[in-house]
N, CA, C and O atoms as a Tripos MOL2 file, in Angstrom:
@<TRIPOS>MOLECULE
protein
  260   259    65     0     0
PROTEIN
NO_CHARGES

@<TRIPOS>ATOM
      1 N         -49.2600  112.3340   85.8790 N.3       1 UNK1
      2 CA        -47.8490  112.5400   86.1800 C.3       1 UNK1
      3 C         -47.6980  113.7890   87.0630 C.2       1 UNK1
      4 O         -47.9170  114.8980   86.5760 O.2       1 UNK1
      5 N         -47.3210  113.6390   88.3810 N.am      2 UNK2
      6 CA        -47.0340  115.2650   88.8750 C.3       2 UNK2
      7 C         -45.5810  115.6670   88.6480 C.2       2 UNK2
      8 O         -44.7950  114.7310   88.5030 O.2       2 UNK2
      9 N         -45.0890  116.9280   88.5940 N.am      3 UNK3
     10 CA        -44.9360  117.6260   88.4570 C.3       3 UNK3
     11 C         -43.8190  117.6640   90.0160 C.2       3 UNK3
     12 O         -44.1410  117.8990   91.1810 O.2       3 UNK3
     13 N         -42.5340  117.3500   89.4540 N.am      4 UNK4
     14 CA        -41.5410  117.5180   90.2090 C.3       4 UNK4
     15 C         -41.5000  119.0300   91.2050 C.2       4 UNK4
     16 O         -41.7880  120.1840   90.8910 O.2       4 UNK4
     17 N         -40.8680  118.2670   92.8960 N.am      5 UNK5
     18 CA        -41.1340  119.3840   93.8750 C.3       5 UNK5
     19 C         -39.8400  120.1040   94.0450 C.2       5 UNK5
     20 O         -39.2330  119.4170   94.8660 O.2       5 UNK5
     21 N         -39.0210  121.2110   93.6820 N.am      6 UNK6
     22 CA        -37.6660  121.4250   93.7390 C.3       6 UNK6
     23 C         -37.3710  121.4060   95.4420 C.2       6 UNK6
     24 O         -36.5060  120.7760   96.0500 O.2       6 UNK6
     25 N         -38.8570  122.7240   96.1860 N.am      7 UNK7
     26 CA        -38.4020  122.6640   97.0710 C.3       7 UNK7
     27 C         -38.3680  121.9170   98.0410 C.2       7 UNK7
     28 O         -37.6410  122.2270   98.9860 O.2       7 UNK7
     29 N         -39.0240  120.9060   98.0750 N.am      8 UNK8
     30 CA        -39.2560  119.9780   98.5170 C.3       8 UNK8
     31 C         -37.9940  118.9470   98.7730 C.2       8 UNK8
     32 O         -37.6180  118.7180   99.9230 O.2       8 UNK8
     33 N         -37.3780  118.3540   97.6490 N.am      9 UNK9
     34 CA        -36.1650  118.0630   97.7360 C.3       9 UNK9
     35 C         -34.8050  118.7720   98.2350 C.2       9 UNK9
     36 O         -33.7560  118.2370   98.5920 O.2       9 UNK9
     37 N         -35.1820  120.3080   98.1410 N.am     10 UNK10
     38 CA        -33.9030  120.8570   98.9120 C.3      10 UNK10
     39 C         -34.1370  121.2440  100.6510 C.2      10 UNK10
     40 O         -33.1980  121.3580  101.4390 O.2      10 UNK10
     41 N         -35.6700  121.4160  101.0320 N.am     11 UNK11
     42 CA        -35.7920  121.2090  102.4780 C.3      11 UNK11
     43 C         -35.2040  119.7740  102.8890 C.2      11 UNK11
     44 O         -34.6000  119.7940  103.9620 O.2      11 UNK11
     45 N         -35.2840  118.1560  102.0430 N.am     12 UNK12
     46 CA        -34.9620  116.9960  102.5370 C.3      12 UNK12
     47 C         -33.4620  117.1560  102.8470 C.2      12 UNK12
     48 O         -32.7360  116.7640  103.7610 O.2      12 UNK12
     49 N         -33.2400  118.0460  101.4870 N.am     13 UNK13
     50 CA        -31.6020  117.8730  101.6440 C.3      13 UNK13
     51 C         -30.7970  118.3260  102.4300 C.2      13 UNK13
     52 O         -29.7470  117.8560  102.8670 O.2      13 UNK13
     53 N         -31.4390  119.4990  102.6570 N.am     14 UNK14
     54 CA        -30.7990  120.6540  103.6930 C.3      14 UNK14
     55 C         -31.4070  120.2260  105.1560 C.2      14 UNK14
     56 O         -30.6380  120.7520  105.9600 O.2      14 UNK14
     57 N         -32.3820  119.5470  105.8530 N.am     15 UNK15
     58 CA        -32.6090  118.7690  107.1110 C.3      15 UNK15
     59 C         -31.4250  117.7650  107.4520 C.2      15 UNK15
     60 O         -31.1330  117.5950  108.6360 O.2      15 UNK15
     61 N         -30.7850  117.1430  106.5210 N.am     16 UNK16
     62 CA        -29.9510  116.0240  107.0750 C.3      16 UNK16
     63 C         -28.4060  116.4880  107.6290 C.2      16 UNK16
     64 O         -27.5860  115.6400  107.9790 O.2      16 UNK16
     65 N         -28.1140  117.9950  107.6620 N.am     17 UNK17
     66 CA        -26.9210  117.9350  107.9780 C.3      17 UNK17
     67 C         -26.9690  119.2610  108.2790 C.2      17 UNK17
     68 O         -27.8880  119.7650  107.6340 O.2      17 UNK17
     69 N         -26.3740  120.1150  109.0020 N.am     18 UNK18
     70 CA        -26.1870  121.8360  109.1700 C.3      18 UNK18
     71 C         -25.7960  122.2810  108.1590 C.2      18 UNK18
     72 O         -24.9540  121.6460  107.5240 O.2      18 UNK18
     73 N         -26.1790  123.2520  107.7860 N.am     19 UNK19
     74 CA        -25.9750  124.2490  106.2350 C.3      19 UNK19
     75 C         -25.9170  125.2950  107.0030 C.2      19 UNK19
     76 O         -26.7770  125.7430  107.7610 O.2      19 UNK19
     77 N         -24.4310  125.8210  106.6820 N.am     20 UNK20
     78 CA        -24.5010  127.8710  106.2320 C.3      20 UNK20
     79 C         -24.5730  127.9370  104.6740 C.2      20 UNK20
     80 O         -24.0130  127.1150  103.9490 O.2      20 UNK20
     81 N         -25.4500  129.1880  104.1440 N.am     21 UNK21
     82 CA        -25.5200  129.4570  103.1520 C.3      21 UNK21
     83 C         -24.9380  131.0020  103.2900 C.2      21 UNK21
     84 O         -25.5750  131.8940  103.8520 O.2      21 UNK21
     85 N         -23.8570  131.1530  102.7960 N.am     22 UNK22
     86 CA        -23.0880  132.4540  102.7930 C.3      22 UNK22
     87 C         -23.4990  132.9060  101.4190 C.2      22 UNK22
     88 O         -23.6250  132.1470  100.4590 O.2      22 UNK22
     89 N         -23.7060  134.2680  101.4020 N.am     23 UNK23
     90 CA        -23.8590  135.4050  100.6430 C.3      23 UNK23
     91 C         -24.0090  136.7990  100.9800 C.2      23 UNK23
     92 O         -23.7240  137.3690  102.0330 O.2      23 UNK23
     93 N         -24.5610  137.3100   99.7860 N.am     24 UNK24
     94 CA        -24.3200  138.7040   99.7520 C.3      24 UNK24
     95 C         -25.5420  139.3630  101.3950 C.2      24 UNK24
     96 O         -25.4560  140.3420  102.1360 O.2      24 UNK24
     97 N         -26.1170  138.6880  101.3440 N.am     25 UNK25
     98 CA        -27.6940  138.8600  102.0730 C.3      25 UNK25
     99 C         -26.8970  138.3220  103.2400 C.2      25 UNK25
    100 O         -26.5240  139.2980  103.8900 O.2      25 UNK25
    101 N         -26.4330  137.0910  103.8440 N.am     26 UNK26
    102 CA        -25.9160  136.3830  105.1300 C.3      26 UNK26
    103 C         -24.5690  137.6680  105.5070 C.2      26 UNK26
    104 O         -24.3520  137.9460  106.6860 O.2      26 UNK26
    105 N         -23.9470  138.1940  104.6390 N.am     27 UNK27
    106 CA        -23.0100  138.8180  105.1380 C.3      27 UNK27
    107 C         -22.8620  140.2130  104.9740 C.2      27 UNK27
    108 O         -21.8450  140.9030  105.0390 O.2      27 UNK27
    109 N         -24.7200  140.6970  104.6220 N.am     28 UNK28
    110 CA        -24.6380  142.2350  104.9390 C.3      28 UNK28
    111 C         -25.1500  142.0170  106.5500 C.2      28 UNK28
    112 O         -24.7760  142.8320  107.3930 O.2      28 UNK28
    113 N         -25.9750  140.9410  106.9100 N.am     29 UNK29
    114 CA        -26.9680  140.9190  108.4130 C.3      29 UNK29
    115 C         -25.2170  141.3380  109.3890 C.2      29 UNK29
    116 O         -25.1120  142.2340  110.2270 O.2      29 UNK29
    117 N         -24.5240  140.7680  109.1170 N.am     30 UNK30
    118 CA        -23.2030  140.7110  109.8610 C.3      30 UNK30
    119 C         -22.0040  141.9560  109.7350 C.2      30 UNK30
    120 O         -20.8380  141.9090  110.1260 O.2      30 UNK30
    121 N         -22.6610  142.9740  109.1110 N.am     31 UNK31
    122 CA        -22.2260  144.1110  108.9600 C.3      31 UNK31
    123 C         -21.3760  143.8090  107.7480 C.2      31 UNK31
    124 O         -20.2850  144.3460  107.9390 O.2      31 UNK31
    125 N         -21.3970  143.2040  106.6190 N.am     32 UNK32
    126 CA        -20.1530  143.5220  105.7410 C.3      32 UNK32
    127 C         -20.6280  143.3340  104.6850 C.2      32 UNK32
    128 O         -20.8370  142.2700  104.1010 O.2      32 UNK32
    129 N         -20.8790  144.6700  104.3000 N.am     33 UNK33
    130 CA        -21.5470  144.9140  102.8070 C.3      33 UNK33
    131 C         -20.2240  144.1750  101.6660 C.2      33 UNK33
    132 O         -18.9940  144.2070  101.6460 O.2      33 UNK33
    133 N         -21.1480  143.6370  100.9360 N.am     34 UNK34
    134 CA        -19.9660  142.6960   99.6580 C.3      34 UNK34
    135 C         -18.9520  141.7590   99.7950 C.2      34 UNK34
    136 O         -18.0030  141.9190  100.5620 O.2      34 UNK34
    137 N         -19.1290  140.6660   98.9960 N.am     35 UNK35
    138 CA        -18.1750  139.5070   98.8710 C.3      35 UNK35
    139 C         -17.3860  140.0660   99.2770 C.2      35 UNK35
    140 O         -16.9470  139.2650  100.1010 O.2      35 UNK35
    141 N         -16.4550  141.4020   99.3910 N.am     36 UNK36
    142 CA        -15.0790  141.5630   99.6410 C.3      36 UNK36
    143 C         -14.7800  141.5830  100.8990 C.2      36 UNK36
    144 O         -13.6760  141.1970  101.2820 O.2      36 UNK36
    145 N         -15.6290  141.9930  101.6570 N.am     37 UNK37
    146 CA        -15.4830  142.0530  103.0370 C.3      37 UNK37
    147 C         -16.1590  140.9380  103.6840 C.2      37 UNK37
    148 O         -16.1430  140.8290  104.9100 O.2      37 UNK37
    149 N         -16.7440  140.1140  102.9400 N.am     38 UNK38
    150 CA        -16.9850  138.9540  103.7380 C.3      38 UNK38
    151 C         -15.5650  137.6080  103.1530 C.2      38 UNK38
    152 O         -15.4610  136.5300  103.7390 O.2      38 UNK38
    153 N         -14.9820  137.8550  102.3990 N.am     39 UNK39
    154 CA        -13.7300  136.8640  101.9230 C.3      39 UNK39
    155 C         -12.7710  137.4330  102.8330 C.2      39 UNK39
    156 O         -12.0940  136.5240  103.3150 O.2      39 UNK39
    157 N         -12.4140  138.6420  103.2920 N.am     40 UNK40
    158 CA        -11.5790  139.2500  104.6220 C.3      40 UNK40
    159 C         -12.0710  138.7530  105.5610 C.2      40 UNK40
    160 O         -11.2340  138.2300  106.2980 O.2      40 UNK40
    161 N         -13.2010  138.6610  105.9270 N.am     41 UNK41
    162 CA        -13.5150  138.1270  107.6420 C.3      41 UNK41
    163 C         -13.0420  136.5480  107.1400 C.2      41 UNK41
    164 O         -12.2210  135.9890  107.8670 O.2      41 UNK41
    165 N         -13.3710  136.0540  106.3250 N.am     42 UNK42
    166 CA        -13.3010  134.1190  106.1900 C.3      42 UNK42
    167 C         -11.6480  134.3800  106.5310 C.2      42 UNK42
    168 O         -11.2750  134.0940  107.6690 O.2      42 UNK42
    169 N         -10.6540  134.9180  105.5580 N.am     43 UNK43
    170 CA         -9.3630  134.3970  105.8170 C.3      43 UNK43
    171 C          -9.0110  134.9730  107.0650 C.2      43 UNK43
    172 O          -8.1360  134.2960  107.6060 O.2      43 UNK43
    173 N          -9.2350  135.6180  107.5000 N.am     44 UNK44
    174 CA         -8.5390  136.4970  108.9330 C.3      44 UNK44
    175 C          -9.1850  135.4640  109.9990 C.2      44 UNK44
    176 O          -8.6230  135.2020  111.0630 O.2      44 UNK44
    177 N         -10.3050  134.9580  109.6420 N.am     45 UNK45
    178 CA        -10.8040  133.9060  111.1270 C.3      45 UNK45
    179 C         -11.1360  131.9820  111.1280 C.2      45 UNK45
    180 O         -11.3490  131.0670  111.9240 O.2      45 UNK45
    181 N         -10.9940  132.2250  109.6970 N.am     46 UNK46
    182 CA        -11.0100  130.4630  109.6140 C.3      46 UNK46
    183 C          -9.7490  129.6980  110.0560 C.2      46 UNK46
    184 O          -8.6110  129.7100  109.5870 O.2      46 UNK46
    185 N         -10.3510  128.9390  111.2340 N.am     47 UNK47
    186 CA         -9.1090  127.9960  111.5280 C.3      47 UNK47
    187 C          -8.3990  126.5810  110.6730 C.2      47 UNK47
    188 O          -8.8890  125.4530  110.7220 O.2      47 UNK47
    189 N          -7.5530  126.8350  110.1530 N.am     48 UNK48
    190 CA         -7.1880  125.5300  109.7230 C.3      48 UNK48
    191 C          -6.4370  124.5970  110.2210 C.2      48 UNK48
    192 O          -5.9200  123.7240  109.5240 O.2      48 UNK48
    193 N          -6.3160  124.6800  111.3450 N.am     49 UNK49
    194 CA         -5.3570  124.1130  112.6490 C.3      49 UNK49
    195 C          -5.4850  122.4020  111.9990 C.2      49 UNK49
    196 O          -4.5380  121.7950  111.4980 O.2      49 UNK49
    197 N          -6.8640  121.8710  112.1610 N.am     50 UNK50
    198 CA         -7.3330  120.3610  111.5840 C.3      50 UNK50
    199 C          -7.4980  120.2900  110.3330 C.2      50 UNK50
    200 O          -8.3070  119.4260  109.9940 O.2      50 UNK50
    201 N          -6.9330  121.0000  109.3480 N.am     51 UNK51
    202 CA         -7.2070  120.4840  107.9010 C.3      51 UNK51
    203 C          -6.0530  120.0170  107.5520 C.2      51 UNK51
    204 O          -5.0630  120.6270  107.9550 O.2      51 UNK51
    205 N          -5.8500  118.6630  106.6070 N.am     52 UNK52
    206 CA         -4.6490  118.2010  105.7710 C.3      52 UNK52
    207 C          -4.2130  119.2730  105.1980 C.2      52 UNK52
    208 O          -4.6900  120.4070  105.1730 O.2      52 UNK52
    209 N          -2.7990  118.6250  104.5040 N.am     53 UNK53
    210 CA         -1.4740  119.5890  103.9080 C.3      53 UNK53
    211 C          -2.6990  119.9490  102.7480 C.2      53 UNK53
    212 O          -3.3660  120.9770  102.6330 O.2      53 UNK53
    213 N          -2.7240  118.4880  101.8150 N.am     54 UNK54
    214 CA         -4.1090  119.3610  101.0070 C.3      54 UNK54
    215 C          -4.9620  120.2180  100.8830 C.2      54 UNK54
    216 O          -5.1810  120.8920   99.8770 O.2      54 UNK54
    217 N          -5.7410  120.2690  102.3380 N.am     55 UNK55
    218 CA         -6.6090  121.1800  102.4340 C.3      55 UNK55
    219 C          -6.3930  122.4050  102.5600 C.2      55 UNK55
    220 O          -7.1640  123.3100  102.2390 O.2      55 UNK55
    221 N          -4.6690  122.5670  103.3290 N.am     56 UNK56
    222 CA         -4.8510  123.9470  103.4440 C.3      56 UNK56
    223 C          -3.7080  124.2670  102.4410 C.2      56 UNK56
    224 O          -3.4200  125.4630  102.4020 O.2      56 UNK56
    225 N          -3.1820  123.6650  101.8380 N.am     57 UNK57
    226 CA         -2.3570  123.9370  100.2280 C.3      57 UNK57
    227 C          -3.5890  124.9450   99.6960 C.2      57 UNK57
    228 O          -3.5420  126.1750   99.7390 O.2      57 UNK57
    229 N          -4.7290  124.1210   99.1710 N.am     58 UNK58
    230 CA         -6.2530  124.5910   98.7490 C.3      58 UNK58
    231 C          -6.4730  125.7540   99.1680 C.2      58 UNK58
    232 O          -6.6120  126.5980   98.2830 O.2      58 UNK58
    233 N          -6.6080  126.3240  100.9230 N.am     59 UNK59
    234 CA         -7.0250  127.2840  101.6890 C.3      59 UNK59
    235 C          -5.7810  128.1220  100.9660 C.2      59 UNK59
    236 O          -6.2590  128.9230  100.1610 O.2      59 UNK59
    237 N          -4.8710  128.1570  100.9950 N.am     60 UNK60
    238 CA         -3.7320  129.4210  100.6200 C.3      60 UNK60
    239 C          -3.5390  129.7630   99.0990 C.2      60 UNK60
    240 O          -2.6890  130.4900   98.5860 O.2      60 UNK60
    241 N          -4.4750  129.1010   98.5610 N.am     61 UNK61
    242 CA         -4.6610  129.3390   97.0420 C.3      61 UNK61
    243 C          -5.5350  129.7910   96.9010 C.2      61 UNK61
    244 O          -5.6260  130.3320   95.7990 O.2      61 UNK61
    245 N          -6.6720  129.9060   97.7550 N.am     62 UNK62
    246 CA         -7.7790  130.5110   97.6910 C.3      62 UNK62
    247 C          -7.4670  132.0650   98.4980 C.2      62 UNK62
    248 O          -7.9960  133.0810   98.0470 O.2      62 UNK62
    249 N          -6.7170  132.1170   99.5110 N.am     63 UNK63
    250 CA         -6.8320  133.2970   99.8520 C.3      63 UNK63
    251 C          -5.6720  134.2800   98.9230 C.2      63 UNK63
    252 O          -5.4150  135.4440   99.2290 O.2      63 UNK63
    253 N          -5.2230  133.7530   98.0730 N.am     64 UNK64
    254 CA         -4.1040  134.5320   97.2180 C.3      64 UNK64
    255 C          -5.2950  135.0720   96.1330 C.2      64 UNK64
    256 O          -4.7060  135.8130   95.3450 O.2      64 UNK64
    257 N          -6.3440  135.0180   95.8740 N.am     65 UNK65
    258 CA         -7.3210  135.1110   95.1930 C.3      65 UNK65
    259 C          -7.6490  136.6840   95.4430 C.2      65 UNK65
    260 O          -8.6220  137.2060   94.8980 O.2      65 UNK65
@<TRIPOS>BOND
     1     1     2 1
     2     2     3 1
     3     3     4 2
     4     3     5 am
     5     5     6 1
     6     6     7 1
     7     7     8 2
     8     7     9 am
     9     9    10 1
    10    10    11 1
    11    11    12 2
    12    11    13 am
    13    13    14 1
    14    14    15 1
    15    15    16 2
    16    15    17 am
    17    17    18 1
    18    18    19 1
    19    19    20 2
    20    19    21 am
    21    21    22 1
    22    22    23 1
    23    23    24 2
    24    23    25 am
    25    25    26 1
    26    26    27 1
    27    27    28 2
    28    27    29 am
    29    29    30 1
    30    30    31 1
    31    31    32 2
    32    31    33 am
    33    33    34 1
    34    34    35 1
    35    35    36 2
    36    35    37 am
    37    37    38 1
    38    38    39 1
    39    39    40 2
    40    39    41 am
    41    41    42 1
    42    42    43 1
    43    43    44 2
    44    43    45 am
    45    45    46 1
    46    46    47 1
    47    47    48 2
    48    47    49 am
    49    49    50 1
    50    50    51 1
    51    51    52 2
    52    51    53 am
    53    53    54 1
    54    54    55 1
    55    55    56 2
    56    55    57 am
    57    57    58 1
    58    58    59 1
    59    59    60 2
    60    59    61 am
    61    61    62 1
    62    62    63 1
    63    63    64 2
    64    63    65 am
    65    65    66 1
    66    66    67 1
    67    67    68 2
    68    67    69 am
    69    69    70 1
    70    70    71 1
    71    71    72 2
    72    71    73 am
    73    73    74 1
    74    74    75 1
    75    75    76 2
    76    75    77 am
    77    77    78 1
    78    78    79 1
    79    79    80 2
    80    79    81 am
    81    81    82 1
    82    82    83 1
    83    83    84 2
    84    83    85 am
    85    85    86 1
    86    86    87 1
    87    87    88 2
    88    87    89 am
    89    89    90 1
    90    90    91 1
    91    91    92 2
    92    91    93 am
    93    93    94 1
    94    94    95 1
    95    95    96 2
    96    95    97 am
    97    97    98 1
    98    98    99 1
    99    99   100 2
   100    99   101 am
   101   101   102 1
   102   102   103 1
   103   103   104 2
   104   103   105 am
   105   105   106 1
   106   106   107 1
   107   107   108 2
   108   107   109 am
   109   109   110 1
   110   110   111 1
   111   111   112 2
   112   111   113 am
   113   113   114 1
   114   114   115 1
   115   115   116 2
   116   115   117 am
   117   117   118 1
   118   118   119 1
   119   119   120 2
   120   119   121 am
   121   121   122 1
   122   122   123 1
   123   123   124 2
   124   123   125 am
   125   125   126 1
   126   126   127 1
   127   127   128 2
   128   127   129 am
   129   129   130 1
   130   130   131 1
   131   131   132 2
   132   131   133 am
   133   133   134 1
   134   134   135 1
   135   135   136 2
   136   135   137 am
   137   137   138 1
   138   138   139 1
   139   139   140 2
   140   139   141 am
   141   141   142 1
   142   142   143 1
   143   143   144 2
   144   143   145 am
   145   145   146 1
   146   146   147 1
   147   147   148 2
   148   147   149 am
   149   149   150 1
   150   150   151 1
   151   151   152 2
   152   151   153 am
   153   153   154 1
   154   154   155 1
   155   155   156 2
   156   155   157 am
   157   157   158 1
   158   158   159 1
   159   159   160 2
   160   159   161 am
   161   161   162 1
   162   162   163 1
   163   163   164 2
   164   163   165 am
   165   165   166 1
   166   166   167 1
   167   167   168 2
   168   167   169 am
   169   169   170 1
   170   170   171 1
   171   171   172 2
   172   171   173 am
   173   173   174 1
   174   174   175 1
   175   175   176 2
   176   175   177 am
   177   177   178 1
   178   178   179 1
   179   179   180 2
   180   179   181 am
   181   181   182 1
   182   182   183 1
   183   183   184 2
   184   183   185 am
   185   185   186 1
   186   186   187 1
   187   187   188 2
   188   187   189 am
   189   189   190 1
   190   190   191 1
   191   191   192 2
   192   191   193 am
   193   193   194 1
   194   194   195 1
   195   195   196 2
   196   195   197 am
   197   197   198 1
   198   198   199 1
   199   199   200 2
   200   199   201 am
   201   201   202 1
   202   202   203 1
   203   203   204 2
   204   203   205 am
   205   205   206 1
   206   206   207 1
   207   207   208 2
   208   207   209 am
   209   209   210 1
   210   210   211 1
   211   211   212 2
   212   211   213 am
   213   213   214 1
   214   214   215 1
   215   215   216 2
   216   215   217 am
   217   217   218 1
   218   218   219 1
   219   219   220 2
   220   219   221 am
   221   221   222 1
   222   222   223 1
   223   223   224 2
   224   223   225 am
   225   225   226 1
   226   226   227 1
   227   227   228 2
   228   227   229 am
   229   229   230 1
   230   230   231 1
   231   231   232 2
   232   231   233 am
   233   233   234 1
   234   234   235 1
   235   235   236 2
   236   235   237 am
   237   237   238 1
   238   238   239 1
   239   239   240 2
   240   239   241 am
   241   241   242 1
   242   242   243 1
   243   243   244 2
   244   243   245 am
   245   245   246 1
   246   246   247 1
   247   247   248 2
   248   247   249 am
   249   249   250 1
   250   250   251 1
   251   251   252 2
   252   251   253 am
   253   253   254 1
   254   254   255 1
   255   255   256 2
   256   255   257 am
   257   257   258 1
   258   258   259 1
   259   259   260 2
@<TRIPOS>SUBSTRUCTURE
     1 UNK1         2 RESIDUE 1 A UNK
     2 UNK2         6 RESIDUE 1 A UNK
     3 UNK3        10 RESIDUE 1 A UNK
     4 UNK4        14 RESIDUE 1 A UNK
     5 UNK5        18 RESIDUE 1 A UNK
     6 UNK6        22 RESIDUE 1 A UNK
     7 UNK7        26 RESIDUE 1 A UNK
     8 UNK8        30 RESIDUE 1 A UNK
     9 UNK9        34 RESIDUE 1 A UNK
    10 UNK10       38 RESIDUE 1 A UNK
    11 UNK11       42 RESIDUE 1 A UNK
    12 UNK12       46 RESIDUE 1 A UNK
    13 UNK13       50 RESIDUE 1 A UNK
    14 UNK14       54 RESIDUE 1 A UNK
    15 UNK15       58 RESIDUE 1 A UNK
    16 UNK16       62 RESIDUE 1 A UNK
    17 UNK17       66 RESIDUE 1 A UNK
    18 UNK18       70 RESIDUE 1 A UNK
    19 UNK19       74 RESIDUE 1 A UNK
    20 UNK20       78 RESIDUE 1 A UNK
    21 UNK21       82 RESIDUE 1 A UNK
    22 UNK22       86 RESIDUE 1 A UNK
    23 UNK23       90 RESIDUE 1 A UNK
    24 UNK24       94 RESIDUE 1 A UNK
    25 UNK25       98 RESIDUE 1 A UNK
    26 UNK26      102 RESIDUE 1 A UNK
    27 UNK27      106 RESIDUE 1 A UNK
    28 UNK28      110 RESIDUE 1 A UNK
    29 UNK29      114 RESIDUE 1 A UNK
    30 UNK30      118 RESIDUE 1 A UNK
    31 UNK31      122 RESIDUE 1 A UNK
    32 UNK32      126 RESIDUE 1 A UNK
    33 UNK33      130 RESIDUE 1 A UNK
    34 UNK34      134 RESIDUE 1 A UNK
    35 UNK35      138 RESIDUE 1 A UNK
    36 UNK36      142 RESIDUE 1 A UNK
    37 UNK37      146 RESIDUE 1 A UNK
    38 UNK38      150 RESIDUE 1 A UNK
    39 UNK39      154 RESIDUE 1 A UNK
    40 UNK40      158 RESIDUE 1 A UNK
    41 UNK41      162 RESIDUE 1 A UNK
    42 UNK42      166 RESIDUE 1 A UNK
    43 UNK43      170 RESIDUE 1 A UNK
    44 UNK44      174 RESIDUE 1 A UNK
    45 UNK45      178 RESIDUE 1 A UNK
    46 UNK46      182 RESIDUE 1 A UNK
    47 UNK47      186 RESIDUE 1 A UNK
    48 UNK48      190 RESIDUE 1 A UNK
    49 UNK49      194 RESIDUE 1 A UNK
    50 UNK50      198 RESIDUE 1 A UNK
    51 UNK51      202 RESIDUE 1 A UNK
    52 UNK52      206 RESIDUE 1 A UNK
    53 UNK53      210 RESIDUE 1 A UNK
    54 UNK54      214 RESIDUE 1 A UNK
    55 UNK55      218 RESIDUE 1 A UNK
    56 UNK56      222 RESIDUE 1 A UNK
    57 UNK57      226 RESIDUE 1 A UNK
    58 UNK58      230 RESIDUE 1 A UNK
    59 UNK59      234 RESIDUE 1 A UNK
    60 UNK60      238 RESIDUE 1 A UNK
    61 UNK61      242 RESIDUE 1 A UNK
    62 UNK62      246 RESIDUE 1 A UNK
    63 UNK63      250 RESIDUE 1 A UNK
    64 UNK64      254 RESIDUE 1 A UNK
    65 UNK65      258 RESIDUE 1 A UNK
């Protein structure tokens, strides 16, 4: 029996489509030490011009956060 490959399955997974992986590490390289200053750059520059009423109902509940 072998012995399941984790990473293996998450290189398959992560090949089939573009991935950002945001964190603490992705958003010190970009000058902004801590979640807090990387949740300020997201709401000050994410466009929601193309998202449904839903989606951005969602987006303004999240940035009241």
């Amino acid at each position: 029996m072998s012995e399941f490959n984790y990473q293996k399955q998450a290189q398959d997974f992560y090949s089939k489509a573009p991935v950002i992986i945001l964190g603490s590490g992705a958003s010190a390289a970009r000058g902004m030490s801590g979640m807090s200053g990387l949740a300020k750059h997201l709401v000050a520059r994410t466009n929601i011009s193309d998202l449904s009423n839903g989606e951005i109902a969602a987006w303004e509940k999240f940035c009241q956060i």
